[in-house]
MMTF fields as JSON, N, C-alpha, C and O atoms, coordinates in Angstrom:
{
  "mmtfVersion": "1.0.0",
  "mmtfProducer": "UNKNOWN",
  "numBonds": 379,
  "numAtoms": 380,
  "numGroups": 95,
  "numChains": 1,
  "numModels": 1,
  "chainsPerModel": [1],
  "groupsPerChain": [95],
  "chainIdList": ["A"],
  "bondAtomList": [4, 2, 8, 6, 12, 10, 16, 14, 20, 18, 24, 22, 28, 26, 32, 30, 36, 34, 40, 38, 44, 42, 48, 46, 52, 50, 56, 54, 60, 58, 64, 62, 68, 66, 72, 70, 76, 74, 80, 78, 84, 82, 88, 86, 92, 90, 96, 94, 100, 98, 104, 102, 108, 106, 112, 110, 116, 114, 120, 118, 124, 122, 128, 126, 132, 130, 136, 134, 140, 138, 144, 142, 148, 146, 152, 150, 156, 154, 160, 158, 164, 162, 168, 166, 172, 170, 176, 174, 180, 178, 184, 182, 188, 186, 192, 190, 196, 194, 200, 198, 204, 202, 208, 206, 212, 210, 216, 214, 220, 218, 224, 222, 228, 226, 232, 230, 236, 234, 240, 238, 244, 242, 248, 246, 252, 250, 256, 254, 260, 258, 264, 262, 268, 266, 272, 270, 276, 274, 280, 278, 284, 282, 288, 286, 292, 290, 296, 294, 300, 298, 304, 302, 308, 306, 312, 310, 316, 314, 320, 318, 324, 322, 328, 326, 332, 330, 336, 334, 340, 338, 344, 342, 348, 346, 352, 350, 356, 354, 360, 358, 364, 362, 368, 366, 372, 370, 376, 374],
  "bondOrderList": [1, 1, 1, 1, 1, 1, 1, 1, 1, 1, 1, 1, 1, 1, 1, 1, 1, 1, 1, 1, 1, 1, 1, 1, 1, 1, 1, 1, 1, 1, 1, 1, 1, 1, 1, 1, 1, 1, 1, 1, 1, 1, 1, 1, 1, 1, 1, 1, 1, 1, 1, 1, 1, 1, 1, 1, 1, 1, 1, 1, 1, 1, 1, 1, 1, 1, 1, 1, 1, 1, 1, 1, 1, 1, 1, 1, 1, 1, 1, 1, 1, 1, 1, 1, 1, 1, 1, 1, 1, 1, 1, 1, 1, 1],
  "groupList": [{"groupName": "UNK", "atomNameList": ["N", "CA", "C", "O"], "elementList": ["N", "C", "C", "O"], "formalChargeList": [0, 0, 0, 0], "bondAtomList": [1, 0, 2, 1, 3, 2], "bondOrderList": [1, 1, 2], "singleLetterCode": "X", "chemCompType": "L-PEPTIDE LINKING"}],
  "groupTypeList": [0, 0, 0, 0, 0, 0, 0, 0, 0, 0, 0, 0, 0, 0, 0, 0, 0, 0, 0, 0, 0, 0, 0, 0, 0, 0, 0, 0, 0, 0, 0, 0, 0, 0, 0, 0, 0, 0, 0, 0, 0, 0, 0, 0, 0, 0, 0, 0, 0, 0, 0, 0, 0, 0, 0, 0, 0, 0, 0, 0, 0, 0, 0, 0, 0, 0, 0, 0, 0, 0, 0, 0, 0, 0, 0, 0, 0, 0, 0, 0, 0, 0, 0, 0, 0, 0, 0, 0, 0, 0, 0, 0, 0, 0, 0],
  "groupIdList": [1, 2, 3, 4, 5, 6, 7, 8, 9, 10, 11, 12, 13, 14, 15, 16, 17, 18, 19, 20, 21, 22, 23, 24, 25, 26, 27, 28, 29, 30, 31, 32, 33, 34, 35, 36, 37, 38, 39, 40, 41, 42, 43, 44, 45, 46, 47, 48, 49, 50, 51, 52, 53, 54, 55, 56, 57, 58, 59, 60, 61, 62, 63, 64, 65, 66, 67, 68, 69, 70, 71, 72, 73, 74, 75, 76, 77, 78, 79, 80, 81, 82, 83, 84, 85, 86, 87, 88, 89, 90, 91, 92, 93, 94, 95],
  "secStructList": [7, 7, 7, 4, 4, 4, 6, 6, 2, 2, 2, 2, 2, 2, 2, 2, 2, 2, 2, 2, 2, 2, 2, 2, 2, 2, 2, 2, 2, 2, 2, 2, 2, 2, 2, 2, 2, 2, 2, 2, 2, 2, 2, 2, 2, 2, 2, 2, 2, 2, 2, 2, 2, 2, 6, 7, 7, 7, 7, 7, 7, 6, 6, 5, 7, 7, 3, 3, 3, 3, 3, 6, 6, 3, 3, 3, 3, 3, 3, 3, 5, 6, 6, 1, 7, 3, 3, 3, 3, 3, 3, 3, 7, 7, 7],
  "xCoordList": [187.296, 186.897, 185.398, 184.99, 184.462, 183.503, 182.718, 183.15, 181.634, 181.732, 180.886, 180.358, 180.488, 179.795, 178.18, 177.414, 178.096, 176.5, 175.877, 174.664, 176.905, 176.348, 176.555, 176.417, 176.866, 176.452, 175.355, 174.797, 175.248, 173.682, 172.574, 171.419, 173.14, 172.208, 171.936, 170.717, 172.413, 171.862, 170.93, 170.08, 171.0, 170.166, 168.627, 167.73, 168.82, 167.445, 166.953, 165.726, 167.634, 166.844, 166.237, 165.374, 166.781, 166.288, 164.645, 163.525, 165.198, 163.983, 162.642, 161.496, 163.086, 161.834, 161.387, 160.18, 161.954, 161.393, 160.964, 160.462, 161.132, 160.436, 158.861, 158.209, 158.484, 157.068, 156.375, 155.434, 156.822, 156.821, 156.911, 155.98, 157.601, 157.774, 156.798, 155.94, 157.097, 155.988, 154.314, 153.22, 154.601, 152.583, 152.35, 151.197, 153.238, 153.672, 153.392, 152.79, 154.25, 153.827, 152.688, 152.572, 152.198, 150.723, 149.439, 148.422, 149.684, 148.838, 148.637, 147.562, 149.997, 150.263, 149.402, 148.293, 149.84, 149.409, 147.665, 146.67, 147.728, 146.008, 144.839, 143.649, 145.929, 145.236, 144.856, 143.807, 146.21, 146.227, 144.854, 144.789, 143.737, 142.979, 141.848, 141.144, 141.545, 140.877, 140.99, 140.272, 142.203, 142.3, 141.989, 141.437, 142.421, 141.814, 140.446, 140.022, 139.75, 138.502, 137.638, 136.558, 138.214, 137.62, 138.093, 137.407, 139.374, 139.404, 138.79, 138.611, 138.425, 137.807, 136.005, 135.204, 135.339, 134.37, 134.638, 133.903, 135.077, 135.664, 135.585, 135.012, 136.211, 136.088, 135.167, 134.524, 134.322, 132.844, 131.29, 130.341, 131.519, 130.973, 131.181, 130.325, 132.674, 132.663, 132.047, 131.452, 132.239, 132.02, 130.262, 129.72, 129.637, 128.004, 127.799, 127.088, 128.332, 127.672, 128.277, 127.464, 129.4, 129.553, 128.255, 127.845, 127.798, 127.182, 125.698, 124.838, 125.402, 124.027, 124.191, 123.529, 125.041, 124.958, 124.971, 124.337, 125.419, 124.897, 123.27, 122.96, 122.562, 121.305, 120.869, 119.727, 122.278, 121.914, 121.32, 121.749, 120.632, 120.316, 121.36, 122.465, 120.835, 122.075, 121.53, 120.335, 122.502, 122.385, 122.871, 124.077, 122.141, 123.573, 124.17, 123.767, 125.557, 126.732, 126.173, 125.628, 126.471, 126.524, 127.654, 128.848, 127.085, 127.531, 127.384, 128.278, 126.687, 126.538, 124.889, 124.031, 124.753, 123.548, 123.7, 124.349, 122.469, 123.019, 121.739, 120.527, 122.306, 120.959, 121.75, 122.865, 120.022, 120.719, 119.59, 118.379, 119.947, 118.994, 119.439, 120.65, 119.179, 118.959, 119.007, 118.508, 119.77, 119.944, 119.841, 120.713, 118.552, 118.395, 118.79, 118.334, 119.364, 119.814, 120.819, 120.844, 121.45, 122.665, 122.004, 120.905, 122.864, 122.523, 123.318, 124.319, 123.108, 124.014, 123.911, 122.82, 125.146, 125.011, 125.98, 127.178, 125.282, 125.578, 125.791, 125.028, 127.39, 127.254, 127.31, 127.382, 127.267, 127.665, 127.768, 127.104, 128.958, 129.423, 128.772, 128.194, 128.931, 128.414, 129.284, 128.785, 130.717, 131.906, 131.307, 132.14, 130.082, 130.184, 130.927, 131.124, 131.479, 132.294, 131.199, 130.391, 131.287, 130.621, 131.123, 132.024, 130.433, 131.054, 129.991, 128.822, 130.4, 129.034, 130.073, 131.066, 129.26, 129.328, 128.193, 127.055, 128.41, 127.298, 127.612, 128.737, 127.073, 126.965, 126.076, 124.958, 126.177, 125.404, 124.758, 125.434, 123.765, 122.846, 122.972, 122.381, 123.844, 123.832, 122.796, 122.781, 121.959, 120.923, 119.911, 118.963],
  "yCoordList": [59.691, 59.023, 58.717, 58.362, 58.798, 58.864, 57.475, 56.989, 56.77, 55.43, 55.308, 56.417, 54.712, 54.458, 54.757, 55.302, 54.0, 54.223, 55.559, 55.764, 56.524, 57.852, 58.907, 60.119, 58.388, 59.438, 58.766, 57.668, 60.432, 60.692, 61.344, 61.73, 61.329, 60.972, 62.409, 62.525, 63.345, 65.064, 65.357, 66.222, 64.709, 64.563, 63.92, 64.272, 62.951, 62.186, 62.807, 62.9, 63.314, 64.051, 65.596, 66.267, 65.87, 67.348, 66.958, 67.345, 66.03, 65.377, 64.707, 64.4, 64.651, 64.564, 65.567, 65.548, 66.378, 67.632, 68.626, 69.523, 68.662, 69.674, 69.538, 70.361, 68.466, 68.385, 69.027, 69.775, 68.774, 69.319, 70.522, 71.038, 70.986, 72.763, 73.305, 74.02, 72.665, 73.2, 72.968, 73.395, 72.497, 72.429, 73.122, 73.352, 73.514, 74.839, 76.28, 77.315, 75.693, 77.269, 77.357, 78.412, 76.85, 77.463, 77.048, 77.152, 76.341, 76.249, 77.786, 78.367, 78.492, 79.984, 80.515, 81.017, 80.412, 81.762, 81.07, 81.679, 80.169, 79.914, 80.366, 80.59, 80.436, 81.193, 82.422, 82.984, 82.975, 84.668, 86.002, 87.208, 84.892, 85.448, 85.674, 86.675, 84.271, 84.276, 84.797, 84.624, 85.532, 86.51, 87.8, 88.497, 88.53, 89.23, 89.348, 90.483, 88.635, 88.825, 88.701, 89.279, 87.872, 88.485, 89.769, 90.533, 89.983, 91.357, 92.421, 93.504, 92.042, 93.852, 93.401, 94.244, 91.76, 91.917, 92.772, 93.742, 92.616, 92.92, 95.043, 95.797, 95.494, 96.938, 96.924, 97.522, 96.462, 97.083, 96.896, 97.669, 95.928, 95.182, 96.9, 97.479, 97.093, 98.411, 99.494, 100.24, 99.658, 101.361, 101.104, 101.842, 100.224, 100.167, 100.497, 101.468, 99.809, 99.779, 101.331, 101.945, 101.868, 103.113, 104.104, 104.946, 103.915, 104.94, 104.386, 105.264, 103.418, 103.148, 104.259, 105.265, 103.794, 104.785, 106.044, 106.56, 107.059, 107.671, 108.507, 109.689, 107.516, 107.645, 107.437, 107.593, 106.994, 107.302, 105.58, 104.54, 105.701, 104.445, 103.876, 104.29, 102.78, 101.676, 101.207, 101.276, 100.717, 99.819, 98.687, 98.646, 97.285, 96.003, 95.895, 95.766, 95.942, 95.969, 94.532, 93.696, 94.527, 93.665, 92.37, 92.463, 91.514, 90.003, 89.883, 89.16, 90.297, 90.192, 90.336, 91.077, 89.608, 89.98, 90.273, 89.808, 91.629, 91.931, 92.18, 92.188, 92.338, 92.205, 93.127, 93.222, 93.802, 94.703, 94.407, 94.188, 94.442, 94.0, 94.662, 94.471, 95.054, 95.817, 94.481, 93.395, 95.298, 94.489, 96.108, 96.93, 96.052, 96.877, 98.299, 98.381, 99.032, 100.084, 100.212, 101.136, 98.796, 98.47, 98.266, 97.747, 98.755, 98.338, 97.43, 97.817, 96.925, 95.419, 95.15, 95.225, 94.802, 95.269, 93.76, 93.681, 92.865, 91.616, 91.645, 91.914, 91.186, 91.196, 89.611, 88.844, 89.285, 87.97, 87.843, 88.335, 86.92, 86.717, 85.346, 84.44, 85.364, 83.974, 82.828, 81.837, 83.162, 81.999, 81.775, 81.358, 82.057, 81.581, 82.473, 82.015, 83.575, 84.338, 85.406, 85.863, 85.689, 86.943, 87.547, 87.134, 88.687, 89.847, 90.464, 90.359, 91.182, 91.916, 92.724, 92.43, 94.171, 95.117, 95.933, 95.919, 96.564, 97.003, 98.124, 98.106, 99.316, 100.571, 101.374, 100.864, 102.179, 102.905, 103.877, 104.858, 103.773, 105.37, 106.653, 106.969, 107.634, 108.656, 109.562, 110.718, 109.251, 110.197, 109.655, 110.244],
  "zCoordList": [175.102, 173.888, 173.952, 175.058, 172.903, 172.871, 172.424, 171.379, 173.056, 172.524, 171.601, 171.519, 170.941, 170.03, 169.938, 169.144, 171.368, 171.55, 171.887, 171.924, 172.15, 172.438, 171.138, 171.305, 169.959, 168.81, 168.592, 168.591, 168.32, 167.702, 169.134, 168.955, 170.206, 171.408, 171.2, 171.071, 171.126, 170.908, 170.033, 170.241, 169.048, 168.377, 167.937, 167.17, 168.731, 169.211, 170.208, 170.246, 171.129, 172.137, 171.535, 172.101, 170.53, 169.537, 169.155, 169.491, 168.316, 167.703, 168.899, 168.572, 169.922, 170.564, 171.24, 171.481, 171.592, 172.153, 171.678, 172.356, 169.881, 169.084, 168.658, 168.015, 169.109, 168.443, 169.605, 169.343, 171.252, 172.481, 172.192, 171.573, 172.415, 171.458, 171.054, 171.571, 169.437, 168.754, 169.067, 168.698, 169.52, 170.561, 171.53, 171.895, 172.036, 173.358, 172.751, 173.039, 171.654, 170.981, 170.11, 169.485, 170.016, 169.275, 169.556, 168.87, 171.159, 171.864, 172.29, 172.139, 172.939, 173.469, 172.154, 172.337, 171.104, 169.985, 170.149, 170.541, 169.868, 169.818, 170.672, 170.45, 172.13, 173.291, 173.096, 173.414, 172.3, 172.475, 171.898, 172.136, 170.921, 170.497, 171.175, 171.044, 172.298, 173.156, 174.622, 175.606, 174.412, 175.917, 175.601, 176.452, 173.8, 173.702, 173.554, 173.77, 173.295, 173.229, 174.519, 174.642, 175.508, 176.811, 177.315, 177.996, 176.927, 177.501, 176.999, 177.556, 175.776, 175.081, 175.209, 174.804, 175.911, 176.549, 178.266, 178.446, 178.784, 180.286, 179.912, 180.699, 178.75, 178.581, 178.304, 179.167, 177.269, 176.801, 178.315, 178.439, 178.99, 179.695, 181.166, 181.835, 181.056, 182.009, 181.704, 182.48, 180.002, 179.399, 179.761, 180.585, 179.203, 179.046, 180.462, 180.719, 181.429, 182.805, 183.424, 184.115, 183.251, 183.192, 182.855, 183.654, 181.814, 180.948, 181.417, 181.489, 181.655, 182.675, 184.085, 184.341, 184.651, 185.813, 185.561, 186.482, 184.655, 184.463, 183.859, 184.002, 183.253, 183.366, 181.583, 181.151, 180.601, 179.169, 178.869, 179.367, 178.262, 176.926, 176.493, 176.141, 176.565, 176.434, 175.076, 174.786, 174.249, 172.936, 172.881, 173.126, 172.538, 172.391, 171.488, 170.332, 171.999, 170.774, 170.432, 171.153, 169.177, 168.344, 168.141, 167.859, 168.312, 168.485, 170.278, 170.718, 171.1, 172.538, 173.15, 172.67, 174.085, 174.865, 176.368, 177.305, 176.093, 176.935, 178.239, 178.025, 179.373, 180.502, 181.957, 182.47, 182.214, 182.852, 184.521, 184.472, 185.081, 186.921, 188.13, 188.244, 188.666, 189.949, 191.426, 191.722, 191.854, 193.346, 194.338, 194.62, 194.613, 195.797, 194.874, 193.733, 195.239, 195.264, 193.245, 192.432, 193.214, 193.019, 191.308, 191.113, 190.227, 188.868, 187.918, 187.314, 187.882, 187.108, 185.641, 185.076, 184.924, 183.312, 183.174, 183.446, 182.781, 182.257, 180.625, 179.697, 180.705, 178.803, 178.694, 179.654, 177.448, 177.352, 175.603, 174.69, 175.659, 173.816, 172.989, 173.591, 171.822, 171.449, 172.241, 172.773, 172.216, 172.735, 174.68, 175.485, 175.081, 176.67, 177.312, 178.438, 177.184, 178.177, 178.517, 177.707, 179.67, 180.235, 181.292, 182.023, 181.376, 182.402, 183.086, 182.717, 184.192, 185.058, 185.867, 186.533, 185.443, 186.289, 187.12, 186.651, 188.195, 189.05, 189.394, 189.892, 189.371, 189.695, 190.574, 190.647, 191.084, 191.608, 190.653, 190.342, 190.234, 189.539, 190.032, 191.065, 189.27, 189.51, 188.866, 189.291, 187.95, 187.279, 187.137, 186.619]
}
């Protein structure tokens, strides 16, 4: 037999854990724009420094700055976005 004081108790516990929830989840979706966008800095940040080592002219993509420095031997292709994220790759010069 069920006593009195425990209806409803499934239900109050619903109701507090959905606002929990729902902040879980679109904290996740809110993230999800900002992982892509470091990741497709992380590809462009490879292709440029790729195509440095080979010996071609580089252009800055647009919405990025970009910087390129030598360590010894070693060639380094710094991107960076308006949002503070950046990337660096280093190559060896083949041409």
């Amino acid at each position: 037999m069920v006593s009195s004081s425990d209806k409803g108790a499934v239900t109050a516990e619903f109701m507090l854990i959905t606002p929990a929830l729902i902040l879980a989840v679109a904290t996740l979706l809110g993230l999800f724009p900002l992982g892509l966008s470091a990741i497709k800095l992380e590809v462009e940040a490879m292709q440029l420094a790729r195509l440095h080592g080979y010996g071609l002219d580089l252009s800055k993509p647009e919405g990025y700055d970009l910087e390129i420095y030598s360590q010894g031997r070693i060639e380094c292709v710094r991107l960076r976005n308006s949002s503070l994220m950046e990337s660096e790759y280093c190559v060896i010069p083949l041409g």
